[in-house]
C-alpha positions as CSV (number, residue, x, y, z in Angstrom):
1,X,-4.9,-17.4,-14.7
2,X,-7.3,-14.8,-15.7
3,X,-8.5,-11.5,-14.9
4,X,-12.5,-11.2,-14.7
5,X,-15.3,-8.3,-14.3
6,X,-17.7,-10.9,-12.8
7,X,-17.9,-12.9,-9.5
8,X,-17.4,-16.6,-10.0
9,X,-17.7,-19.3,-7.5
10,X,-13.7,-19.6,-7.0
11,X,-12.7,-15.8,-8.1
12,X,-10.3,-13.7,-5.7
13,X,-11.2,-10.0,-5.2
14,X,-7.6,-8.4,-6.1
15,X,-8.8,-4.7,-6.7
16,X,-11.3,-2.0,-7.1
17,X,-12.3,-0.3,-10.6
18,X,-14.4,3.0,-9.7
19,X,-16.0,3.9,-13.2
20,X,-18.8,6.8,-13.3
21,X,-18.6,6.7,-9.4
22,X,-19.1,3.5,-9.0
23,X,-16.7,1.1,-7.1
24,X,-16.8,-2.4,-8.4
25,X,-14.8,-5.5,-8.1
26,X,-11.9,-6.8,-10.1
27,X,-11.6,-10.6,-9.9
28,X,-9.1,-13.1,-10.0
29,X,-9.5,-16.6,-11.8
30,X,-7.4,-19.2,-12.0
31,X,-7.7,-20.6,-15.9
32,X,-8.8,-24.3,-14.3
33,X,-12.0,-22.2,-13.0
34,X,-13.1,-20.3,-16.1
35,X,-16.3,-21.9,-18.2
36,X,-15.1,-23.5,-21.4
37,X,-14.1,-21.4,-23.8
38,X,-14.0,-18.2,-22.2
39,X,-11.3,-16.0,-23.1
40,X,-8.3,-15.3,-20.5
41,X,-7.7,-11.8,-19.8
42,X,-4.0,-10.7,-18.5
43,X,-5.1,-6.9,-18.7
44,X,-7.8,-4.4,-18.7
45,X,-7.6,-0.4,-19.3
46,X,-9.8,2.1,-18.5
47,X,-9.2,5.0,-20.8
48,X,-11.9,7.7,-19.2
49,X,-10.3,10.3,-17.4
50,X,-12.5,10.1,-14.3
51,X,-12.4,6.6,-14.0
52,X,-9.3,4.7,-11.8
53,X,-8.3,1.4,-10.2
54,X,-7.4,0.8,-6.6
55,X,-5.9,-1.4,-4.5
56,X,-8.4,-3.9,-2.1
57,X,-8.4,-2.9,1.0
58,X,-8.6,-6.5,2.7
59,X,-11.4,-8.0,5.3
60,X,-9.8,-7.7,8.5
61,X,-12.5,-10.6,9.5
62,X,-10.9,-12.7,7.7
63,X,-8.0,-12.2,9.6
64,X,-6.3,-10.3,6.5
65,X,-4.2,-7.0,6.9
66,X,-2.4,-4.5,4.3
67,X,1.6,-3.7,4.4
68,X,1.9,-1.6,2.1
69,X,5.1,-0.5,1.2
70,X,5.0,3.2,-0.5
71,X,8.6,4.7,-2.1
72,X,9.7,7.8,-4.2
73,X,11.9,10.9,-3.9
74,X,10.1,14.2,-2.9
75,X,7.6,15.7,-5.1
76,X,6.5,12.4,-6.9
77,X,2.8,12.1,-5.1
78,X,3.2,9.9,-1.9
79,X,1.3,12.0,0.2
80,X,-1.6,12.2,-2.4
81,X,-1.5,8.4,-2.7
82,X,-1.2,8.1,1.1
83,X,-4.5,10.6,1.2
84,X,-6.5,8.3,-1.3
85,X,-5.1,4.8,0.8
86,X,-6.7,6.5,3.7
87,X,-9.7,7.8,2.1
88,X,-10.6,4.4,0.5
89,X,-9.8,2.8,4.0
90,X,-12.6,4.9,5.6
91,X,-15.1,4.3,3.7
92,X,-15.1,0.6,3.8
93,X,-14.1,0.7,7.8
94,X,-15.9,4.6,8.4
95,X,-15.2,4.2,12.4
96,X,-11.6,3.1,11.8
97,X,-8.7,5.3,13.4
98,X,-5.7,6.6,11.6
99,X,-2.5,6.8,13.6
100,X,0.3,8.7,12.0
101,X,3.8,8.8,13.0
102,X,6.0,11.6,11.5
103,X,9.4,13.5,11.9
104,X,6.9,16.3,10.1
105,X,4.7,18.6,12.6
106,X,2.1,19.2,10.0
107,X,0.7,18.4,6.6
108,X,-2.8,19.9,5.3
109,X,-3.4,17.0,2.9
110,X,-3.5,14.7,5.6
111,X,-4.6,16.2,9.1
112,X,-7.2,17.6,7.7
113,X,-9.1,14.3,7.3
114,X,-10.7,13.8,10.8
115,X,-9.8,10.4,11.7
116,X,-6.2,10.5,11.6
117,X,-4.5,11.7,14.7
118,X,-1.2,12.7,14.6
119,X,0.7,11.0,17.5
120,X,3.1,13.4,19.5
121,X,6.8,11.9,19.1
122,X,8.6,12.9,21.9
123,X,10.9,11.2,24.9
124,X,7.8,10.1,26.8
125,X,7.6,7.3,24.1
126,X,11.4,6.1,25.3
127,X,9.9,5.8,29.0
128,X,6.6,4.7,28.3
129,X,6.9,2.4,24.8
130,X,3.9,2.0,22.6
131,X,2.0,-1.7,22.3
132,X,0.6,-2.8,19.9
133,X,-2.4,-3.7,22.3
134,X,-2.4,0.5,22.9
135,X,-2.8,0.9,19.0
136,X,-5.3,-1.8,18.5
137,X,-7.6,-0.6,21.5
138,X,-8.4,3.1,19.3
139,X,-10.6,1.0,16.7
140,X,-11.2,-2.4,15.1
141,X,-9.5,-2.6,12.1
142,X,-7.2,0.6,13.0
143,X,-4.1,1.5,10.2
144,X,-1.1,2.9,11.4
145,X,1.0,5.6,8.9
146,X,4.9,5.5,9.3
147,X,6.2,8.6,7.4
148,X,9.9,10.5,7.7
149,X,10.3,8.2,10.9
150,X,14.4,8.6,10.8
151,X,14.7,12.1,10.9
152,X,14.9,12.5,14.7
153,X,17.4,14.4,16.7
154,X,17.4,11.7,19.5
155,X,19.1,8.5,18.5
156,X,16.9,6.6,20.9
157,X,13.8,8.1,19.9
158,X,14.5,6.5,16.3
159,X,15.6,3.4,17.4
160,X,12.2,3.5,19.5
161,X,10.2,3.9,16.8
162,X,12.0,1.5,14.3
163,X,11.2,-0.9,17.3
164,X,7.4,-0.3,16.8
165,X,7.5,0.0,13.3
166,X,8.9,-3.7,12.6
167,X,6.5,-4.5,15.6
168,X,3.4,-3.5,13.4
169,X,5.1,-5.7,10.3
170,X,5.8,-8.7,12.0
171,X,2.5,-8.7,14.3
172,X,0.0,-6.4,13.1
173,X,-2.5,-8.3,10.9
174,X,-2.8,-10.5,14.1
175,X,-4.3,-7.3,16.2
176,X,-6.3,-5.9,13.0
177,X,-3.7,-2.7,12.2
178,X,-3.1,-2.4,8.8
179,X,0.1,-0.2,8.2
180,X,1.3,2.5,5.9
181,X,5.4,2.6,5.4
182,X,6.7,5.0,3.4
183,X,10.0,6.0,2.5
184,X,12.0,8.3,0.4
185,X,15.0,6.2,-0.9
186,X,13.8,3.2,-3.1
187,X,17.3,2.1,-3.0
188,X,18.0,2.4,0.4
189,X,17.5,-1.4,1.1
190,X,19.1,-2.6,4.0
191,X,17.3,-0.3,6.2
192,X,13.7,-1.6,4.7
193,X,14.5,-4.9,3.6
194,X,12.3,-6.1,6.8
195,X,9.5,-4.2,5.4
196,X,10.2,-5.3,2.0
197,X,10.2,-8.4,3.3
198,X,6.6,-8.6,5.0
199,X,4.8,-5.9,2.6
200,X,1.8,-7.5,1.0
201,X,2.1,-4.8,-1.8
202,X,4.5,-2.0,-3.3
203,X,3.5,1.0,-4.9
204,X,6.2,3.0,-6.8
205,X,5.2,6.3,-8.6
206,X,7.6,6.1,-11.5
207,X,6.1,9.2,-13.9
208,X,7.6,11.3,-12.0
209,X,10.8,10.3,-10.6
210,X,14.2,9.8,-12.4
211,X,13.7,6.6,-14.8
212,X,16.3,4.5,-12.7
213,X,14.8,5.0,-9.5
214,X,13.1,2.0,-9.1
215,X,15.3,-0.2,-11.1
216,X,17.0,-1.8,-7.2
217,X,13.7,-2.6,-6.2
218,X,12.4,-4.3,-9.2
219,X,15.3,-6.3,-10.0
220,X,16.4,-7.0,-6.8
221,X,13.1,-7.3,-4.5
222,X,10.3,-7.8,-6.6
223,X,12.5,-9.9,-9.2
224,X,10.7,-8.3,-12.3
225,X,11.8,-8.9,-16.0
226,X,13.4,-6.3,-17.9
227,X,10.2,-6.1,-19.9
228,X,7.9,-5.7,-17.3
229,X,10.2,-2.7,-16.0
230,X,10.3,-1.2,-18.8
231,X,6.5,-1.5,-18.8
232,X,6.2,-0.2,-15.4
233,X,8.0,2.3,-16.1
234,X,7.0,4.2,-18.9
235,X,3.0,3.8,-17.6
236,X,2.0,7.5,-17.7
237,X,0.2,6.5,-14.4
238,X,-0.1,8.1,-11.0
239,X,1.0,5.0,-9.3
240,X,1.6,1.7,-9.8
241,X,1.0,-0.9,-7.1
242,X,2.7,-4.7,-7.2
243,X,0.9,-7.2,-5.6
244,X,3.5,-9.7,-3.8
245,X,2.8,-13.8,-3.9
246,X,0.1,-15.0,-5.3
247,X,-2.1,-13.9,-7.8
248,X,1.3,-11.7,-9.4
249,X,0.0,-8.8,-10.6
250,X,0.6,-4.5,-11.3
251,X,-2.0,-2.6,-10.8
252,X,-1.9,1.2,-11.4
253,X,-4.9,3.7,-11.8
254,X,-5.3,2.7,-15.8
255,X,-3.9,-0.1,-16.3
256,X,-4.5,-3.9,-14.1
257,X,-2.4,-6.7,-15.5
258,X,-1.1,-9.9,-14.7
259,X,2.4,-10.9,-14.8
């Protein structure tokens, strides 16, 4: 397998390089499809400042969704990641809608992009549940954003929207929603093991968060080697994203590599 700047007739689109302001495609190969003697290449850096990678945001034609699974204790950059995800979302689906569910009232860096609307969480939701049919009527694709959803007073208000939540994992790709989850306890597994479970990526942002913060996750979930921790890491990177199944591969805003 094999990471390539250029489209070939059987390369996968895995993620997006955006050097000079341009957004173009990362590819993967698998080493059977490269010409003879090209050279395989598990990793690529981009060492100007300006210059990042992202994560694909997936052809909802195609029947394709992204679960992305976002984790880190306060102050480590999930709302500026979660700001980006959208941002990157809109501008390959412009008339998309952004439906965010939060414990929170308000938060600048996100409500003040015009196409998320902040759904009002309140006891009408226990008398009158949400459907997935409701959410995926506002636009085709639509994304839904699950943030500080267990912080509610009302005991069946969060068990209402944990039941809507693991409806978008399990079913959402088949009515177009692609879903934001985030959550503040990387270790706290049993309660998103579901999610874990169904997430299509992972994005940790280890620079700055306690070094052992991830270490559950890795081991346990995404079953990395100590190496590749260690790698993960110490990357001086505002986040690092792991792709699950097939291709395997990290991608953070430096560094893409294969594993």
């Amino acid at each position: 397998m094999s990471l390539s700047l250029e489209k070939t007739s059987n390369g996968i689109p895995i993620a997006t390089s955006n050097e000079n302001g341009i957004d173009e495609l990362i590819y993967y190969v698998d080493r059977d499809d490269l010409p003879e003697g090209a050279k395989l290449l598990e990793r690529i850096r981009l060492n100007q400042p300006e210059d990042y990678f992202f994560p694909l945001i997936k052809d909802y034609k195609n029947e394709e969704a992204n679960n992305i699974y976002i984790s880190g204790p306060s102050g480590v950059g999930k709302t500026l990641f979660i700001r980006s995800y959208i941002k990157h979302f809109l501008k390959k689906y412009p008339k998309a809608k952004i439906l965010l569910f939060s414990s929170k009232t308000k938060d600048k860096n996100i409500d003040d992009i015009k196409s998320v609307q902040r759904i009002r969480i309140d006891d009408d939701m226990i008398i009158n549940p949400m459907t997935l049919s409701e959410i995926s009527s506002k636009s085709t694709p639509v994304m839904t954003v699950f943030d500080d959803i267990e912080d509610f007073q009302n005991k069946k208000l969060n068990i209402e929207i944990n039941r809507l939540c693991n409806e978008v994992i399990r079913n959402g790709r088949a009515n177009h929603i692609f879903n934001l989850y985030v959550n503040h306890d990387p270790c706290d597994y049993n309660k998103t093991k579901l999610f874990l479970k169904e997430a299509t990526q992972v994005v940790m942002l280890p620079y700055r968060a306690p070094k052992t913060t991830y270490n559950l996750i890795m081991e346990k979930y995404l079953k990395l080697d100590k190496k590749t921790q260690n790698q993960l890491i110490n990357l001086k990177s505002k986040y690092v994203v792991v792709n699950r199944g097939r291709p395997e591969f990290v991608l953070s805003d430096k560094y893409i590599m294969l594993i």
